[in-house]
SEGUMI-110176 format. One record per residue (C-alpha): residue in three letters; x, y, z. Coordinates in steps of 0.5 Angstrom, whole numbers, padded with zeros to 4 digits, always signed. Layout:
% residues N
alaXYZ ...
***
This chain:
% residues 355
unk+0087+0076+0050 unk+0087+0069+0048 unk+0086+0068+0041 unk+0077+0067+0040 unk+0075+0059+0039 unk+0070+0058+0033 unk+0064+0057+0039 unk+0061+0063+0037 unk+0053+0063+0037 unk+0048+0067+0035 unk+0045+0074+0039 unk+0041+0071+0045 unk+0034+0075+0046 unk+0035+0078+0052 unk+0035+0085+0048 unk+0029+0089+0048 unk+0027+0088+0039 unk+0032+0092+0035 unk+0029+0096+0028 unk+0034+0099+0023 unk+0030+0105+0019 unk+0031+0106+0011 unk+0033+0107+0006 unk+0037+0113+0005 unk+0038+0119+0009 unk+0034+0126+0007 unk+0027+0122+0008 unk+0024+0126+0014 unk+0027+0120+0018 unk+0028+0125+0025 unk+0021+0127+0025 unk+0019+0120+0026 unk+0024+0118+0030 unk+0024+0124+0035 unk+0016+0123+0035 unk+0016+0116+0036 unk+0021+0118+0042 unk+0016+0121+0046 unk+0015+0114+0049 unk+0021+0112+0053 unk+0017+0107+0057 unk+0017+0103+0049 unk+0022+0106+0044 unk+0029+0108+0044 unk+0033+0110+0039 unk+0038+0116+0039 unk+0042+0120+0035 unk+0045+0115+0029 unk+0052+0113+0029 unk+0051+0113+0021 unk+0057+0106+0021 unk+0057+0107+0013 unk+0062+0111+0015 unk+0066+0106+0019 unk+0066+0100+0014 unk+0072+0102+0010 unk+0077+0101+0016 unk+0073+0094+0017 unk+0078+0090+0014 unk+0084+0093+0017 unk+0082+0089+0023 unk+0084+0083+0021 unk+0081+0077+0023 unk+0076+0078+0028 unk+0076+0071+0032 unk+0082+0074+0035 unk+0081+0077+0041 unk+0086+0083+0041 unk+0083+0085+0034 unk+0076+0085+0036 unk+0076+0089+0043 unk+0080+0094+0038 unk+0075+0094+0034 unk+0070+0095+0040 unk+0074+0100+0043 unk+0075+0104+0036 unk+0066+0103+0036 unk+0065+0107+0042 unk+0071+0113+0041 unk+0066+0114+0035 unk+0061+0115+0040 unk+0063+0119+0044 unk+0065+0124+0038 unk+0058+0123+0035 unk+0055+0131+0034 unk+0049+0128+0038 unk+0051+0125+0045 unk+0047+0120+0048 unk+0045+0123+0055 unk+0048+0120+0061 unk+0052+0114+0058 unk+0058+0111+0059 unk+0060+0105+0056 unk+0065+0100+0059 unk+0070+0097+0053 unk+0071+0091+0057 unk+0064+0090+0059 unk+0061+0090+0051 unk+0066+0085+0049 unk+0065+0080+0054 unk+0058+0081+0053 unk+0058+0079+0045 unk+0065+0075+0045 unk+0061+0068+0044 unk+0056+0072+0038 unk+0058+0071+0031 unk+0063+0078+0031 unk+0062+0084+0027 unk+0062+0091+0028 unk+0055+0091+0027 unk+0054+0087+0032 unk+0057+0092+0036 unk+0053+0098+0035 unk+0047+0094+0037 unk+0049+0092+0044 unk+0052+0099+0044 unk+0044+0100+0043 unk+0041+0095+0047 unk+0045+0096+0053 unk+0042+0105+0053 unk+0035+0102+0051 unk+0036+0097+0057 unk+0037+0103+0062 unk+0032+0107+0059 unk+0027+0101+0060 unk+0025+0101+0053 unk+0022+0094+0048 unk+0023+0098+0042 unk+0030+0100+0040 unk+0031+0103+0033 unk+0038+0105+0029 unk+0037+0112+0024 unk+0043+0110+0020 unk+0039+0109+0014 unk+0045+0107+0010 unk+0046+0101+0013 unk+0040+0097+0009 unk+0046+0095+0005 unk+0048+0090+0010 unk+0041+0088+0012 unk+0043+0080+0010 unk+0047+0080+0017 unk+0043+0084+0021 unk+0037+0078+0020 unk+0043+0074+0021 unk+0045+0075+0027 unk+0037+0077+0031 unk+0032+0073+0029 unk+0027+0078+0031 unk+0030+0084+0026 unk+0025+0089+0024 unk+0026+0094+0019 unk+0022+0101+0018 unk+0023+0103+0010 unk+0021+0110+0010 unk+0019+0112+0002 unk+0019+0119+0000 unk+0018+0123-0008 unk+0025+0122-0010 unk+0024+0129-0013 unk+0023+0132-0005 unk+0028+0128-0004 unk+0033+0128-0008 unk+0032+0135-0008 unk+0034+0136+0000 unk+0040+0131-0001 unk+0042+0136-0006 unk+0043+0141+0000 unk+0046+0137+0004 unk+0054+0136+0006 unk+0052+0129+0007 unk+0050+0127+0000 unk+0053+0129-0006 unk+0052+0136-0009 unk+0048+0134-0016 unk+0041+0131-0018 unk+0044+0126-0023 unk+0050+0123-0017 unk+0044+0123-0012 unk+0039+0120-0017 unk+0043+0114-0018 unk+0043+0114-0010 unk+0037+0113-0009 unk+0035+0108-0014 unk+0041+0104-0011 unk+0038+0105-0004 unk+0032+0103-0005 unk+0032+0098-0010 unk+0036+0094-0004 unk+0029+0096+0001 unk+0025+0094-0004 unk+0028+0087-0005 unk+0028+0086+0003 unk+0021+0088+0003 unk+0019+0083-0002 unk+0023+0077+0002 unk+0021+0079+0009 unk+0015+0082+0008 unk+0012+0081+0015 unk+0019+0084+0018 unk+0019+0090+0013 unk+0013+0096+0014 unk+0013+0101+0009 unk+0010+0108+0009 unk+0011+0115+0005 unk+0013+0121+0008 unk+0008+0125+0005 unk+0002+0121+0009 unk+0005+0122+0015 unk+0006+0129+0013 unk-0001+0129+0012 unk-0004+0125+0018 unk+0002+0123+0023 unk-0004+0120+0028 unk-0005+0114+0023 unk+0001+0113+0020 unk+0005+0113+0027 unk-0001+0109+0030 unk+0001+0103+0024 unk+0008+0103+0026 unk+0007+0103+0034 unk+0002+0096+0031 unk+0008+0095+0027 unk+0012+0095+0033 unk+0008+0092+0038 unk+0008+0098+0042 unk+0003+0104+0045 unk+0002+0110+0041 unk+0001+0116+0046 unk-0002+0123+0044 unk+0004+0126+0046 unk+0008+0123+0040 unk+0003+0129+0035 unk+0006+0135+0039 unk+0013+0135+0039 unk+0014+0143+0041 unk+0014+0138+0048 unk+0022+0134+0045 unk+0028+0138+0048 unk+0031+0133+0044 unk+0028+0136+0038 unk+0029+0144+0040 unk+0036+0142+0041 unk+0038+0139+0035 unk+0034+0144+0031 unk+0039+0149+0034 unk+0046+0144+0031 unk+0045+0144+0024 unk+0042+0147+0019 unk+0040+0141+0016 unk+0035+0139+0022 unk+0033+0147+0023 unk+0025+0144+0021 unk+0025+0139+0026 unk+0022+0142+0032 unk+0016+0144+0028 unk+0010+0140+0025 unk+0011+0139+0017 unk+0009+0143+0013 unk+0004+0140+0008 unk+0006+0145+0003 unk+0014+0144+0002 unk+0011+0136+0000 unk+0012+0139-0007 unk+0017+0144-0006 unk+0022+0141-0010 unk+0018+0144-0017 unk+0021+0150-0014 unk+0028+0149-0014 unk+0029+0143-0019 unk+0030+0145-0027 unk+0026+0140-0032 unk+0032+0138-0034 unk+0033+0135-0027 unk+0026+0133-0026 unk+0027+0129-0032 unk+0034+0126-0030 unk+0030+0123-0024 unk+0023+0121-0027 unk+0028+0116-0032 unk+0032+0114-0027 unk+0027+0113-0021 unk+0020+0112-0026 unk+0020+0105-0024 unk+0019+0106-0017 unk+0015+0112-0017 unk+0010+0109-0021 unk+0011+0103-0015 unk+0009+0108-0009 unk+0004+0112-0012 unk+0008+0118-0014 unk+0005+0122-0021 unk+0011+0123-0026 unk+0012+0131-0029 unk+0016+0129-0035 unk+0017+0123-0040 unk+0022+0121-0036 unk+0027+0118-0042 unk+0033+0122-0041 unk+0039+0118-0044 unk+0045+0119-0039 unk+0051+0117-0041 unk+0059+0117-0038 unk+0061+0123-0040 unk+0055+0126-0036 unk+0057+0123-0029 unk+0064+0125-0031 unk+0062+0132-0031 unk+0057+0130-0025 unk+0063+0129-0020 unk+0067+0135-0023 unk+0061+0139-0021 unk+0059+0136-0014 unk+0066+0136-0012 unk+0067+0144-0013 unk+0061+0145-0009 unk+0062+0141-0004 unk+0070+0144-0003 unk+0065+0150-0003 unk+0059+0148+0002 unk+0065+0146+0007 unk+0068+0153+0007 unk+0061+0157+0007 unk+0060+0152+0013 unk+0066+0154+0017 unk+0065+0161+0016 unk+0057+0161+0017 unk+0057+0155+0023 unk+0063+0154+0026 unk+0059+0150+0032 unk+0057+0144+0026 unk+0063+0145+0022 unk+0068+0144+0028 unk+0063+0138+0031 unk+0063+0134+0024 unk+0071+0135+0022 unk+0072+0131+0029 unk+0068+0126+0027 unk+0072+0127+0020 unk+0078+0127+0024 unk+0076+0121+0029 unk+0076+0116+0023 unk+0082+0119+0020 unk+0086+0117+0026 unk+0083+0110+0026 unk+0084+0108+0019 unk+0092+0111+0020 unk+0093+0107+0026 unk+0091+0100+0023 unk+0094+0101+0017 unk+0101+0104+0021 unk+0100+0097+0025 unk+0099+0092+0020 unk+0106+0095+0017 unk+0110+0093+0023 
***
């Protein structure tokens, strides 16, 4: 392959309309997408590749204007696919046929992951395609960059419920204040593109949609420009949702209604001390979405503190991982693949850029 000439232009709109969830993971962001899943002649939106985890090994590609390093690049993308704990049924994709789709578009990876989804929402049919990874509401910048009819689903939880769940979580840290700072982060990235696109951004709580899917999946179809149908309230109906409530222990609620009463759960298990780590950190945007504080919230957290943080959240997580080898090997093993998989990548980029 030839080296790729500065022609590039932007993403055509030939694809059905792409919208990237946020802000972070631990939201309830499964219940809604496998919800909204029930309409396939409109929506598509299939297990997340979670791409924050590729971003690192960016770089080692070198510069993308060359075709040998973008079609590695793409080939790499798809490997991450194909070792995703949740395939995407009945796909197969075609490295050569993605890139010579997208060559002559501005290149990224994230570039890549769309067309990856946009070709499976094609085949099913689909107007709507959503990504779940969440995370990426970090590159937000380039996704409006490269579609000019980007939507984005920000979807707020009570950072104590929140928090809470992501302290339980292998794929967060292991301590309220690391996860606390998280959040903040997140969501202060969410509510900047909010206030600069608010006709591209459709914030909703979780805790109103717990309370009334109907009205609040009824605002995102409008959002979306998309039918609501009735078989979105009953999810019992999704083998999707029975599937993957049966992979993780992290998705074991997803093939039932929300229960209301969790909403507040978090007053069960966090201390007053993490409750008021929170309320310091996250008061602001409490306040903002509407979420009543427990505490003064006036914490003064220090160096030292998230020093000791990071002790403690790695020996937890060196142990969450040993209990779920021995507890879930099925979830263990389907996730150190993917572990795995992106170890090879980086060793191989970083064993040819030395030769």
């Amino acid at each position: 392959m030839k080296a790729q000439k500065n022609t590039m232009q932007p993403a055509k709109k030939s694809h059905p309309k792409p919208v990237l969830m946020i802000p972070l993971r631990r939201c309830g962001s499964h219940a809604l997408r496998l919800r909204l899943n029930a309409n396939p002649e409109f929506f598509y939106a299939p297990y997340p590749l979670h791409i924050v985890d590729f971003m690192p090994l960016v770089d080692l590609y070198g510069d993308l204007r060359d075709d040998r390093a973008y079609f590695q690049m793409v080939v790499d993308v798809i490997g991450l696919q194909a070792v995703s704990m949740v395939k995407w049924p009945d796909v197969v994709f075609d490295p050569v046929d993605i890139f010579e789709t997208i060559k002559d578009e501005p290149r990224s990876v994230h570039r890549i992951v769309w067309e990856l989804l946009f070709q499976c929402g094609i085949k099913h049919g689909a107007k709507v395609v959503m990504d779940k990874s969440l995370d990426s509401v970090h590159y937000a910048a380039e996704f409006l960059k490269l579609f000019d009819d980007m939507l984005f689903l920000n979807v707020v939880r009570d950072p104590r419920a929140q928090i809470n769940s992501m302290n339980r979580a292998i794929i967060h840290d292991f301590d309220t204040l690391l996860n606390t700072m998280t959040w903040v982060k997140s969501y202060a990235v969410a509510s900047k593109l909010a206030a600069q696109y608010p006709e591209r951004v459709l914030t909703i709580r979780y805790e109103d949609f717990v309370a009334n899917q109907e009205v609040v999946l009824r605002k995102i179809c409008d959002f979306f420009g998309m039918e609501f149908t009735p078989a979105m309230l009953d999810i019992s109906k999704s083998n999707e949702a029975k599937h993957i409530s049966t992979m993780s222990a992290l998705w074991e609620s997803n093939a039932k209604a929300p229960i209301a009463a969790n909403v507040d759960k978090f007053k069960k298990t966090l201390s007053v001390e993490e409750i008021a780590i929170i309320e310091t950190l996250a008061g602001e945007q409490m306040d903002y979405f509407g979420y009543e504080r427990m505490s003064e919230g006036k914490v003064k957290i220090t160096d030292s503190m998230i020093a000791a943080a990071k002790e403690r959240s790695a020996a937890k997580r060196k142990l969450a991982w040993e209990d779920l080898a021995q507890n879930d090997h099925r979830d263990y093993t389907l996730r150190q693949l993917r572990i795995n998989y992106l170890r090879m990548v980086n060793d191989r980029l970083i064993a040819s850029s030395t030769k």
